[in-house]
C-alpha positions in Angstrom: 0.0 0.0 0.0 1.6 3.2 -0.8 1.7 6.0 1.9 2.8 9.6 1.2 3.7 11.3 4.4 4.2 15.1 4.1 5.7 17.5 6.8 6.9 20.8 7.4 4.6 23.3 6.4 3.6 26.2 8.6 3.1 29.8 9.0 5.4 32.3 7.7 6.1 35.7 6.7 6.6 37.2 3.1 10.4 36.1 2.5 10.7 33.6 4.9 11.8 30.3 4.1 10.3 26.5 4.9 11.8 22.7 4.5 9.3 20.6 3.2 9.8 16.6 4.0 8.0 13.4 2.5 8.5 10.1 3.2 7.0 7.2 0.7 6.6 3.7 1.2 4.7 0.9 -0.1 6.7 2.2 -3.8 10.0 1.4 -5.0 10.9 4.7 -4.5 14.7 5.1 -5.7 13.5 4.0 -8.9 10.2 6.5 -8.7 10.6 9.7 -10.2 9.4 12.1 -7.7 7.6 15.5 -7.7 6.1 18.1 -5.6 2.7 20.0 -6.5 0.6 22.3 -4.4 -3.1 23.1 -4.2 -4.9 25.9 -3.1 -9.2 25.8 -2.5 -11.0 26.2 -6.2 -7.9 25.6 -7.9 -6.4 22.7 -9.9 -3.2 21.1 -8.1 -0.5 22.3 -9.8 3.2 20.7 -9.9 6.3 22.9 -8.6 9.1 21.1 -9.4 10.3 17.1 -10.3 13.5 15.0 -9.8 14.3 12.0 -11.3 15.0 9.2 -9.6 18.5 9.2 -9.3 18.2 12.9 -8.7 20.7 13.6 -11.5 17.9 15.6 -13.6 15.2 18.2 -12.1 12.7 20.3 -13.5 10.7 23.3 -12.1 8.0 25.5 -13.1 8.6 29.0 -14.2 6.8 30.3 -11.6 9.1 28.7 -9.0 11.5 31.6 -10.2 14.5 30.0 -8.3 13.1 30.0 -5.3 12.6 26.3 -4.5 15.1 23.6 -4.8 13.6 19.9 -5.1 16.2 17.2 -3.6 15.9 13.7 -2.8 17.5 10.4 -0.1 17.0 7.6 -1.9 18.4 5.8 2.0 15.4 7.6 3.5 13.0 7.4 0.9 12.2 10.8 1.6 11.6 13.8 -1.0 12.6 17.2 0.5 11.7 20.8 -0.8 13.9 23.7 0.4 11.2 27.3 -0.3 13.1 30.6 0.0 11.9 34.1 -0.7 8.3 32.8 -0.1 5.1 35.1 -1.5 1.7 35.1 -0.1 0.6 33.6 -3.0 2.8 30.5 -2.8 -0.1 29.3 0.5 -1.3 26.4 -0.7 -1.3 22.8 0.6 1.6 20.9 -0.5 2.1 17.8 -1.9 4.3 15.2 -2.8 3.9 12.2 -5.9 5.2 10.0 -8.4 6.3 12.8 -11.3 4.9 12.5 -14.1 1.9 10.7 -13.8 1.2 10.7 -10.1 0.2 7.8 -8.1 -3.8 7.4 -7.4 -2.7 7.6 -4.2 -1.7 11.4 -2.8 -0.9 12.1 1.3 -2.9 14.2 3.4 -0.5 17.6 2.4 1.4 19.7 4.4 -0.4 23.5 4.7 1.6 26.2 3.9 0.4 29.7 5.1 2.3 33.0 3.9 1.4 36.0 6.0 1.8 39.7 3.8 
């Protein structure tokens, strides 16, 4: 059964910076590509940013602006994203997956609240 486990969200201020942490089980996961995506009410959940599964190739969406850096321990079977510079608009409730194609299977999220 996989299990996505997401952690470290939280309240900050407008150029603060959060750690985002997921741990997967239940998938093969240093062979999973691996992605995080973020969600906010009436909108469509979006993806941020994608590693590969070696972590040797990463992608990110233009709106991530250099901001976020996506990293990965394949030991841990954990995904991390690093957010600096942080706007209000990037609240949202963060999510970890399978990149591309996610897994029918998505974790309860991690809220992420920026305060103007």
């Amino acid at each position: 059964q996989v299990q996505l486990v997401e952690s470290g969200g939280g309240l900050v201020q407008t150029g603060g910076s959060l750690r985002l942490s997921c741990v997967a089980s239940g998938v093969s996961f240093s062979s999973t590509p691996m992605g995080w995506y973020r969600q906010t009410p009436g909108k469509q959940r979006e993806r941020l940013a994608r590693i590969s599964s070696g972590g040797g190739a990463i992608e990110y969406a233009d709106f991530v602006e250099d901001r976020f850096t996506i990293s990965r321990d394949n030991a841990k079977n954990t995904v991390f994203l690093q957010m600096n510079s942080l706007k209000p608009e990037d609240t949202a409730v963060y999510y970890c997956n399978r990149a591309p194609f996610p897994l029918a299977s998505w974790g309860q999220g991690t809220q992420v609240t920026v305060s103007s």
